[in-house]
C-alpha positions in Angstrom: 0.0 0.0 0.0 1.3 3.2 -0.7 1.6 5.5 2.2 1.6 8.8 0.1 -1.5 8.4 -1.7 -3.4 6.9 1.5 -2.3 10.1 3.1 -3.6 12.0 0.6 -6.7 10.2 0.4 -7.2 9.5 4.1 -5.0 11.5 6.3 -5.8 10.2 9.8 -5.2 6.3 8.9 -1.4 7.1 9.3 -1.3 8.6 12.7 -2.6 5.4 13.6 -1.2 2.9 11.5 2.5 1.5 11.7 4.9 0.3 8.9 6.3 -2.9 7.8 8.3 -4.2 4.7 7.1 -7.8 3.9 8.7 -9.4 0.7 10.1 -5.6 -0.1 7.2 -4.0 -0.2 5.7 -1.3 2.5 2.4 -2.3 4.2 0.5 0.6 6.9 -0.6 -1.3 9.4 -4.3 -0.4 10.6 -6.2 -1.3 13.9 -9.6 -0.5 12.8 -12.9 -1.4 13.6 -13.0 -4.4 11.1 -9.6 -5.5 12.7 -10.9 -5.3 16.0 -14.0 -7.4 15.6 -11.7 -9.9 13.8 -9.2 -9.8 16.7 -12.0 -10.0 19.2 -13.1 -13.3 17.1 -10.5 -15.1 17.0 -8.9 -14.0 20.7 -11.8 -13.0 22.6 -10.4 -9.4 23.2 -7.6 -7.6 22.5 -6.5 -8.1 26.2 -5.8 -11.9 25.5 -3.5 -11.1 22.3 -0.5 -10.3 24.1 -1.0 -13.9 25.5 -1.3 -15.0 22.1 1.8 -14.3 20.7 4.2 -14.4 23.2 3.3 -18.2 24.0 4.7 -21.0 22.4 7.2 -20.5 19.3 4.6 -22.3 16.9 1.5 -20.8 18.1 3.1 -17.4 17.9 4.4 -17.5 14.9 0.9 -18.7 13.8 -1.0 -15.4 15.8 1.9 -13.0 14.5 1.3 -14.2 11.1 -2.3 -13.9 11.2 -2.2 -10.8 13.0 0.0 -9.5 9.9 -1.8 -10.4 6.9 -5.4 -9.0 9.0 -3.7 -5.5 10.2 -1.6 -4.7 6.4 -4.5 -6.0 4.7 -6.7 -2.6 6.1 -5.1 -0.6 4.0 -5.4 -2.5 1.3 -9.0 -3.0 1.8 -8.9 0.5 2.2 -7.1 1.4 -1.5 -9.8 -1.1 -3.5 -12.6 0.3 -1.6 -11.3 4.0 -2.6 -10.0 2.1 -5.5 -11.8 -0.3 -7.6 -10.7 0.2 -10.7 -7.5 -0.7 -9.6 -8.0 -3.4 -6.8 -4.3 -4.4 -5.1 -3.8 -7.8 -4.2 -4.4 -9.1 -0.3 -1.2 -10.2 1.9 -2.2 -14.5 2.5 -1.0 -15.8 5.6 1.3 -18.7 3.5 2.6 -15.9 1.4 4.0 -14.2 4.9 5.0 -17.6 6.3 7.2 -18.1 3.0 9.0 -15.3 2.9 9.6 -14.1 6.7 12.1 -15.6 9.2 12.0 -16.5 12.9 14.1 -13.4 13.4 11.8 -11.2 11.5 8.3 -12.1 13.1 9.8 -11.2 16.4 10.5 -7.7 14.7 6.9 -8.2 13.0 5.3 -8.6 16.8 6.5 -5.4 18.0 5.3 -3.6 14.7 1.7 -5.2 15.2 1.9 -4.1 19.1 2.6 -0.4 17.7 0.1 -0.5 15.3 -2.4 -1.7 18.0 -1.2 0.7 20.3 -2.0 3.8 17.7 -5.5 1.9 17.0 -6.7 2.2 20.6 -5.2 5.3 21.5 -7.9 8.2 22.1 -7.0 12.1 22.3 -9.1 13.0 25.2 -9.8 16.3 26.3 -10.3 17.8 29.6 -13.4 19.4 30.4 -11.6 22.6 31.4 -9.8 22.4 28.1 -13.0 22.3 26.0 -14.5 25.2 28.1 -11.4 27.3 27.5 -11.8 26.2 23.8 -15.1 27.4 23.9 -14.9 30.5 25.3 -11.9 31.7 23.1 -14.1 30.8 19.7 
């Protein structure tokens, strides 16, 4: 997925997305609401994906791998909804398993845990903030 035209097209996706470089190509990593109800699916919450993928090797590379082709498939959702004219192809789960490493999923894991972090993080503003905010406008 090209980063430059999904900022152009959809600013806010990178402030929460993070990036990866799977089989030399960049992916933006997306927690979004699809993602999340897929997560909460398949782990029962986001809380229990930590346990997930620091578990057993096998399982883990399984989750990480999973958890891989769900979050850099977003923003490809994202370009062939925006896009379909010119649809790119999804990331498959063998496709990572072929071409990563041991070493590189653990790399991977703390890309997805950045990307998840971004996903869930919320701005919030203090009450005396919005009054001030209001007042001044």
């Amino acid at each position: 997925m090209n980063a430059r035209v999904l900022k152009e097209e959809y600013p806010p996706i990178l402030e929460r997305s993070a990036s990866v470089k799977i089989g030399g190509r960049s992916y933006e990593m997306i927690l979004n609401t699809s993602a999340t109800m897929a997560i909460s699916k398949k782990f029962g919450s986001l809380k229990n994906l930590g346990e997930a993928i620091s578990e057993n090797p096998e399982e883990g590379f399984e989750s990480v791998i999973w958890l891989l082709a769900l979050l850099c498939n977003q923003s490809v959702a994202i370009h062939n909804f925006l896009h379909p004219d010119s649809p790119e192809e999804l990331l498959t789960e063998e496709y990572i398993s072929l071409i990563t490493t041991p070493n590189e999923l653990s790399d991977y894991k703390d890309a997805i845990m950045t990307a998840i972090q971004k996903g869930v993080h919320r701005d919030v503003k203090s009450e005396e903030q919005n009054a001030k905010n209001t007042q001044a406008g």
